[in-house]
C-alpha positions in Angstrom: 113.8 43.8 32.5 115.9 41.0 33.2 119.8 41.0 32.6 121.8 37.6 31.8 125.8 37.3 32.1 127.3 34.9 30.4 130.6 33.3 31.3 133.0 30.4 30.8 134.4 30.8 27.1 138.4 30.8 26.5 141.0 28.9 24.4 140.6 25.4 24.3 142.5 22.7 22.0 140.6 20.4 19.8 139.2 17.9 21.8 138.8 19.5 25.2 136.0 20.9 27.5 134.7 24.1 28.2 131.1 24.9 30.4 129.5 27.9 29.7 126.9 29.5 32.3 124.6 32.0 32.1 123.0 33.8 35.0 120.0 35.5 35.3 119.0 38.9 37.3 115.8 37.1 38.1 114.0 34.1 39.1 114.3 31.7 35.5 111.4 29.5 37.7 109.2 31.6 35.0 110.7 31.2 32.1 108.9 29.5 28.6 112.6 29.0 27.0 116.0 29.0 27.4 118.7 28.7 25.0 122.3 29.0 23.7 122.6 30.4 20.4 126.0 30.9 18.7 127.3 33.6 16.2 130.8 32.0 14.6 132.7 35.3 12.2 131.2 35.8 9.2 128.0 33.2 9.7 124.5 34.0 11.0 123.4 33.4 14.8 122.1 30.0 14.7 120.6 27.9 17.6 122.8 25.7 19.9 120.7 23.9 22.2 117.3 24.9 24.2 115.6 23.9 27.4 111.8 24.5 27.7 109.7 25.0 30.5 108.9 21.3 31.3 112.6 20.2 30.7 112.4 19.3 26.9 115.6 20.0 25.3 116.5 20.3 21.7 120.3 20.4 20.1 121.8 21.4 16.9 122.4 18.3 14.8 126.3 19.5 15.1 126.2 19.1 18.4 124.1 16.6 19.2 125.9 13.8 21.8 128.8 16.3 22.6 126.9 19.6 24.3 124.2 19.3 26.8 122.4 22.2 28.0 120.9 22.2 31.9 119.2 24.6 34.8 120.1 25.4 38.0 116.8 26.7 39.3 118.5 27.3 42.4 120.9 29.4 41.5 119.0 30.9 38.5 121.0 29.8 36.0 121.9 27.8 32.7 124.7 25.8 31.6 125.9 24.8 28.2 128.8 21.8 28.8 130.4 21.0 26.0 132.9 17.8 25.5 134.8 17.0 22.0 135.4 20.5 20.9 136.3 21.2 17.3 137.7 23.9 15.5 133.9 24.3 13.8 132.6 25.2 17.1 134.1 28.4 17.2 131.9 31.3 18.0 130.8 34.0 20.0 128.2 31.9 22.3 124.6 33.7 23.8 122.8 32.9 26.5 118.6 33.6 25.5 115.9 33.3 27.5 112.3 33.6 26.6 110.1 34.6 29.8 108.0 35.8 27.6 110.2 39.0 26.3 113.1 37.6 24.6 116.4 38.8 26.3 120.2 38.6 25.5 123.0 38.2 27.1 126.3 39.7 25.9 128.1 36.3 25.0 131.2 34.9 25.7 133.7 33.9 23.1 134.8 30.4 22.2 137.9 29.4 20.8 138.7 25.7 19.6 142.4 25.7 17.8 145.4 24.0 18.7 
């Protein structure tokens, strides 16, 4: 079983910053994927950005050039920074992780508003 805790969301004005991080209860040396996936009211979950095991990454055209997605292998975890908020990018955001087993984290909310 392997838990994941996400953390980092809040309020943040149009424009601004926010990093998310997501940590695992186990080594993510093993993983196949990892991912952020985000969940905005009324809209289905829908894929953020993804790391694989040999470092490829793949974004959301919405987000491409403003979120980038990394690992900390030392500190098993993930990060999700993300520059140039918009209101759009409003969600609830969820840390995946594939290892193989696909798990969830709880996810933490983001708001972009002014």
């Amino acid at each position: 079983q392997v838990q994941l805790v996400e953390s980092g969301g809040g309020l943040v004005q149009p424009g601004g910053s926010l990093r998310l991080s997501c940590a695992a209860s186990r080594s993510i040396f093993s993983f196949n994927v990892m991912g952020w996936y985000r969940q905005a009211p009324g809209k289905e979950r829908e894929l953020v950005a993804r790391i694989n095991k040999g470092g490829s990454t793949n974004y959301a055209d919405s987000v491409k050039g403003r979120f980038t997605i990394s690992i900390d292998n030392a500190n098993d975890k993930l990060y999700l920074q993300m520059n140039s908020l918009k209101p759009d990018d409003t969600a609830v955001y969820y840390c995946n992780a594939v290892f193989p087993g696909s798990y969830w984290g709880q996810g933490t909310r983001v708001t972009v508003s002014s």
